[in-house]
N, C-alpha and C positions, 0 to 999 in steps of 0.2 A: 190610313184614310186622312189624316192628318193634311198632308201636302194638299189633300182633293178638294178637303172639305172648309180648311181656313183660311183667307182670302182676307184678315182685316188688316193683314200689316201691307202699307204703301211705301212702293217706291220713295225716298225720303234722301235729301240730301244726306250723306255720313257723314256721322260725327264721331270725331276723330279722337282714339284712344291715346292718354297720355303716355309719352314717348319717350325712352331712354335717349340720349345723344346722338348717341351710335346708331338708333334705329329714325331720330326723328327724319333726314333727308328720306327713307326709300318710305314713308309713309306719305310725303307728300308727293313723291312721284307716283306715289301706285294707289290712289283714294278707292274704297270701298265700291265694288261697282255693282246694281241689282237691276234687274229687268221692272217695268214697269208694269202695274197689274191692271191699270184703268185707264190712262193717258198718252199720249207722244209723246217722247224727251228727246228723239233722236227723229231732226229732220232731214236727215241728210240732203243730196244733188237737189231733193224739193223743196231747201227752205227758203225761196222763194211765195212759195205760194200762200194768197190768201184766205182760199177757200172763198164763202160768201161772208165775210168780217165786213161788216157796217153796212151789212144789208137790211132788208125786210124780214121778218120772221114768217115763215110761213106752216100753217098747221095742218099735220093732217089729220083726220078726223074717222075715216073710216077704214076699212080693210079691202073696198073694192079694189079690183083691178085697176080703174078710171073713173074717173068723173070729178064733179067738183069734192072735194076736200081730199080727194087721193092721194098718195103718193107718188104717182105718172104726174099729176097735175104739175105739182110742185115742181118736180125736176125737169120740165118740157117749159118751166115758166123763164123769163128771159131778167136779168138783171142780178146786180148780187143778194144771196137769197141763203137764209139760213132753215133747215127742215127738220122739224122739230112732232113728236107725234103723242097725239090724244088720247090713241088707241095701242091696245097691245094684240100680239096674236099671230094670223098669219094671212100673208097676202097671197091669195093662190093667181099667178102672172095667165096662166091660160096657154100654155106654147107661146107665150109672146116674147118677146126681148124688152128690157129699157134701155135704152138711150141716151146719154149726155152728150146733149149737144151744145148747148149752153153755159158759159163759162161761170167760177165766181158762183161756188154751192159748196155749202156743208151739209151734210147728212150725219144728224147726231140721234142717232139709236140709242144713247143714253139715257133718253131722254123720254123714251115711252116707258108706260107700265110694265110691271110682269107679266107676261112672261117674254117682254120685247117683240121685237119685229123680224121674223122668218116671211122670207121669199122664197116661194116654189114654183117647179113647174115652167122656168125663165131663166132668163142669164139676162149681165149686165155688160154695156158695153159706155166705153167713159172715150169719146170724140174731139177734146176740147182740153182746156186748161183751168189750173186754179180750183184743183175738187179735193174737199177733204170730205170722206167716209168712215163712221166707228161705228163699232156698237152693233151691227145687222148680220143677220145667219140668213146664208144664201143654201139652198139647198135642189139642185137643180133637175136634177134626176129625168128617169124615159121619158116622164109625162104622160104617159099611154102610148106611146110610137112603138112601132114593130120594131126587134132587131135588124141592123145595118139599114133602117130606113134613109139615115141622112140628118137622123136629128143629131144634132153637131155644136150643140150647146156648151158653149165656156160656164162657168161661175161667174168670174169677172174679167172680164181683158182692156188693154187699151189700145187704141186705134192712131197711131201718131199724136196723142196727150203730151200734155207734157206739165211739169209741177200739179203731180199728183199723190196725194195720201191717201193709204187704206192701212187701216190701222184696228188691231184686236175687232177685227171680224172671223166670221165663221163661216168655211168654204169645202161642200163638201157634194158628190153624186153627180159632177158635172161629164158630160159624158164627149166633152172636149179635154181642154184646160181647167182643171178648179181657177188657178189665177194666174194670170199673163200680161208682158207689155207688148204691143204687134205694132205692127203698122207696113204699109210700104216698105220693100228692099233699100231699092234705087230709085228713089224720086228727088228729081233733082241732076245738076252736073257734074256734082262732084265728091269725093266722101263727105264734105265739111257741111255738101247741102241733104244728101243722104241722109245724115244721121240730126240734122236741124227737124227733116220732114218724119220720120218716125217717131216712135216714141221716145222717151228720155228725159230726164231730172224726176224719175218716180220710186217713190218709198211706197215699201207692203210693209207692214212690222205688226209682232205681236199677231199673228193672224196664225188660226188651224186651218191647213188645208191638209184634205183627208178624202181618202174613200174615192179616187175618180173610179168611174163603172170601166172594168172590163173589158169582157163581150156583150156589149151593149148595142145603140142603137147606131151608133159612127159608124157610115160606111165604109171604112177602112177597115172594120171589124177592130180587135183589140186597141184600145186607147184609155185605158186608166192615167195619167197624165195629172200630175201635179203642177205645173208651171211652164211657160214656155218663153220666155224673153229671144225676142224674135231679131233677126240681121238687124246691124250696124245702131242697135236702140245703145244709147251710152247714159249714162250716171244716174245707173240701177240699183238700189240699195234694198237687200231682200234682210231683215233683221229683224231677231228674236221670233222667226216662225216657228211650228210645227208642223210638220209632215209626216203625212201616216199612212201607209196602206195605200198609195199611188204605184201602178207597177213600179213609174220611169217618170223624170222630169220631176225632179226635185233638188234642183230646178237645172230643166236643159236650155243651154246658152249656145246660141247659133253663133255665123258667123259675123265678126268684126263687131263683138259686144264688148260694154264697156261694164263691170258688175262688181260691185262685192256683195257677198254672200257672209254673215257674220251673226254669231249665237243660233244659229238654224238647230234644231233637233229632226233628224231624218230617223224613221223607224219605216221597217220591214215593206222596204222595197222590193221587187226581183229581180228583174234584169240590171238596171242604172239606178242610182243613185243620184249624184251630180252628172252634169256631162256636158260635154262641150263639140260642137261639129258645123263646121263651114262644110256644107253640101256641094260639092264643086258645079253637079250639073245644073242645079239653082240659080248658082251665080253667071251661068254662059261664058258669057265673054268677059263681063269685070273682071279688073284683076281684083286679090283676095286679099283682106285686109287680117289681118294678125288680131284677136280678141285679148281681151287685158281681162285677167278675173282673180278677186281675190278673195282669198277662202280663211279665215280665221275664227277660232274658238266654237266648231261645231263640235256636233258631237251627233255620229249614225250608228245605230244600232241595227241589226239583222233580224230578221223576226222569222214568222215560221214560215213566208212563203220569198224569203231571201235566197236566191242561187249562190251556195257556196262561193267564198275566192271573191263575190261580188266588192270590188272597191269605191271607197270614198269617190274616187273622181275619176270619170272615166273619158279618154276622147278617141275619136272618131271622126273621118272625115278626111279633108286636105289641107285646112287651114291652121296655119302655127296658133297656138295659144301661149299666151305672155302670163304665168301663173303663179302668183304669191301665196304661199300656203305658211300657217304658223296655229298651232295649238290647237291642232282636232283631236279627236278621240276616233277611234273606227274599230268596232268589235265585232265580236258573233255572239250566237245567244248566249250564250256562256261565258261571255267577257273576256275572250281570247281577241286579241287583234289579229284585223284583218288590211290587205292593203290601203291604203293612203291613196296612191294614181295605178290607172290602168289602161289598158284602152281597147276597143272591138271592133275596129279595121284595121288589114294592113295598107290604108291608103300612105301620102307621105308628108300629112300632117305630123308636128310633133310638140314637145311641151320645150317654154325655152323658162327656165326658170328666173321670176323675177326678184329685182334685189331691193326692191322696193313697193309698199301695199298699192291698191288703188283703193283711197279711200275718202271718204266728208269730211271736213274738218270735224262736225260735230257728234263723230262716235264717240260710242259707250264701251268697251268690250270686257265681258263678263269672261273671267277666266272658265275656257270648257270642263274640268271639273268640277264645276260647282254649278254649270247650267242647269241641269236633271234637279237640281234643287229646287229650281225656280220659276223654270220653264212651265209647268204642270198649273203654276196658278197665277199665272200673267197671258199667257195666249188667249186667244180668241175673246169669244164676244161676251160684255155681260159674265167678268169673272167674281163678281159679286152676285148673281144671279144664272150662273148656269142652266140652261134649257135641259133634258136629260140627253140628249146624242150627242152632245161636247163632253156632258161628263163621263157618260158611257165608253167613249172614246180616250180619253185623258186615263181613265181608269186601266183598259183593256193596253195602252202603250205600256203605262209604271208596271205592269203585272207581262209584258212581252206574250200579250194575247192580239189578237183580231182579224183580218184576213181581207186580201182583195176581193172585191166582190162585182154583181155582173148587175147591178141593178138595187135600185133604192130598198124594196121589198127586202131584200137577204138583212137587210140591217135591222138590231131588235127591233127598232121604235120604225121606222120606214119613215114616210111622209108625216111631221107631226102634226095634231087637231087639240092644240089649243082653244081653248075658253077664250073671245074674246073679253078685253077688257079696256076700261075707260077711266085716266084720268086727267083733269085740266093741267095745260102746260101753264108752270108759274113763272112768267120771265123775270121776278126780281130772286127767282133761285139762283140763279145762272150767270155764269160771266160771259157774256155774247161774242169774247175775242175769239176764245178756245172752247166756249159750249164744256165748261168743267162745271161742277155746283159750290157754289160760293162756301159752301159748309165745309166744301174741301171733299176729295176721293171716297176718304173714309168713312165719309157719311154715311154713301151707299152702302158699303160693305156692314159697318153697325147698324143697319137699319133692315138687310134683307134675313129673311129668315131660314134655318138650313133645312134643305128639302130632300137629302139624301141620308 
């Protein structure tokens, strides 16, 4: 319980053990690397963006769906805008969707009371540029829809966005995608305006995606689905997630993507794993662009509704993939390994092995043994404050328990019903660049109390 339950050591620059001669060179090429428990350290293709930095603060105050002091308020409101909340709890969305449309916002979930801010009953969808997201548990589930009605709800996706953070959120019963970059194929003349008009330059990091539903309400029928980075989206940086209990799409990369995937933790997939597929009849008449994807210091484990043989990375499809792989782990329950690549068409797509990463300059990479360390108390949301269906979750991974499921309900807790709660936001807490607390990370984590 250890790992689950202590959360006070931060991420911290290393400092650096006194070195023999002989050892001092390979200490300073290889410095101490740890996953972050409360902040971004790694902004990859988005570190551009500046969120709403030098904006207005804006509060929100209550738990409605809308109105004034909402949370819809806030993010429908136009100008750089920092969102920051009064209230803790849960916001029940109503079948509705949010929307960014509006550029130049932060959404700092850190920032509300306990037991934070959970969205239900909605998904999120990010239209625009310049959004940084932390700290919020989406949880998006039937809503009361019939099966294969059509309700087709993501967690969160984005729509031709671009310099975008989502960072140690909590994404889980989304009966699309838990979390995704989309947009248009082919908009535009050419590949260079194709992949301008889609999504691209977005970082996920430090986020749990878990649990998509099944045989749920997707008219497609089965669609458990962890992630889907959609055609020709390029400098996609997916780091320090967890994935859990998604059949497939964890994370599937279409054609003519540009991605690294690095420190991910995949647990008990079925079918796919990673996977990689340019759909030919998709693409019509375009010619097919080669995807570039690199895969470093994962680590997937199999769990109990894993299909034997299932590999780390699988493709599919007609489109070449350009693939750098280096320092994953891939076992079955029992810590036997399992394949590395694989694939599940005989179409005449193939893998061309790359001799070089696709990467940010400003990764971090955690050697993959030592993730499972770390992992467990840096992801998702409020790791100083764990809701109980993150912990429940984190728990049911370390112990190679839990199960795909068809619907919110099968999960212990289901839909949470939090207590609301209220406290005043104090802006001289706060550094307004990064929305971090001036007391430093730690604070929080010394300050919350253990509730498991």
């Amino acid at each position: 319980m250890l790992l689950l339950c202590s959360f006070v050591a931060l991420a911290l620059p290393a400092i650096p053990m006194a070195a023999t001669p002989s050892k001092a060179r390979d200490s300073a090429k290889a410095p101490e690397v740890h996953l972050n428990r409360a902040t971004y350290d790694v902004l990859g293709w988005a570190k551009a963006t500046k969120g709403g930095k030098g904006g207005r603060i804006l509060r929100v105050t209550t738990l409605n769906a809308e109105g004034p002091g909402s949370f819809r308020a806030a993010v429908e409101a136009e100008g750089p805008r920092i969102v920051v909340f009064e209230v803790g709890g849960v916001v029940d969305l109503g079948n509705d969707s949010v929307r960014v449309k509006n550029p130049y916002l932060t959404i700092a979930g850190q920032t509300a009371p306990s037991p934070g801010i959970t969205f239900i009953r909605g998904e999120f969808n990010i239209a625009t540029h310049d959004v940084i997201m932390q700290h919020v548990m989406i949880r998006t589930g039937e809503a009361g829809h019939a099966k294969k009605s059509g309700w087709n709800a993501d967690g969160l996706s984005t729509n031709g966005a671009y310099n975008v953070i989502v960072d140690h959120c909590s994404f889980s019963w989304a009966t699309d995608e838990n979390l995704s970059a989309s947009g248009p194929r082919f908009k535009g003349a050419n590949i260079t305006e194709w992949r301008q008009n889609t999504s691209h330059d977005i970082t996920y990091s430090n986020n749990l995606v878990y649990e998509g539903l099944a045989k749920s309400t997707h008219n497609k029928g089965e669609h458990s689905k962890g992630g889907l980075i959609h055609d020709n989206a390029t400098g996609i940086l997916l780091y320090a997630n967890l994935y859990a209990s998604n059949e497939e799409r964890n994370a599937l990369f279409k054609g003519g993507v540009h991605a690294a995937e690095v420190n991910s933790m995949i647990y008990n997939p079925k079918r796919k794993a990673i996977h990689y597929n340019l759909i030919g009849h998709e693409w019509e008449t375009y010619p097919f662009e080669t995807g570039v994807i690199t895969l470093i210091g994962n680590v997937y484990r199999q769990g109990p509704d894993t299909v034997a043989g299932t590999p780390l990375f699988s493709l599919g499809g007609e489109g070449d993939v350009s693939l750098y792989m280096r320092d994953n782990i891939a076992v079955d329950p029992n810590g036997q390994a399992v394949p590395q690549t694989g694939r599940y068409t005989t179409g005449s797509a193939k893998i061309i092995k790359a001799q070089t990463p696709y990467l940010p300059g400003d990764i971090r990479i955690m050697p993959a043994a030592r993730l499972e360390d770390e992992i467990y108390g840096a992801a998702g949301a409020r790791p100083w404050d764990r809701d109980d269906v993150d912990f429940k979750l984190l728990s049911d991974v370390a112990e190679g328990r839990g199960e795909i499921i068809d619907s919110e309900a099968q999960n212990y807790y289901g839909y949470p019903q939090y207590k609301p709660t209220q406290q005043a936001f104090v802006q001289a807490d706060w550094n307004l660049d990064d929305m971090s607390p001036k007391a430093g990370w730690a604070s929080l984590f010394a300050h919350s109390a253990p509730k498991h």
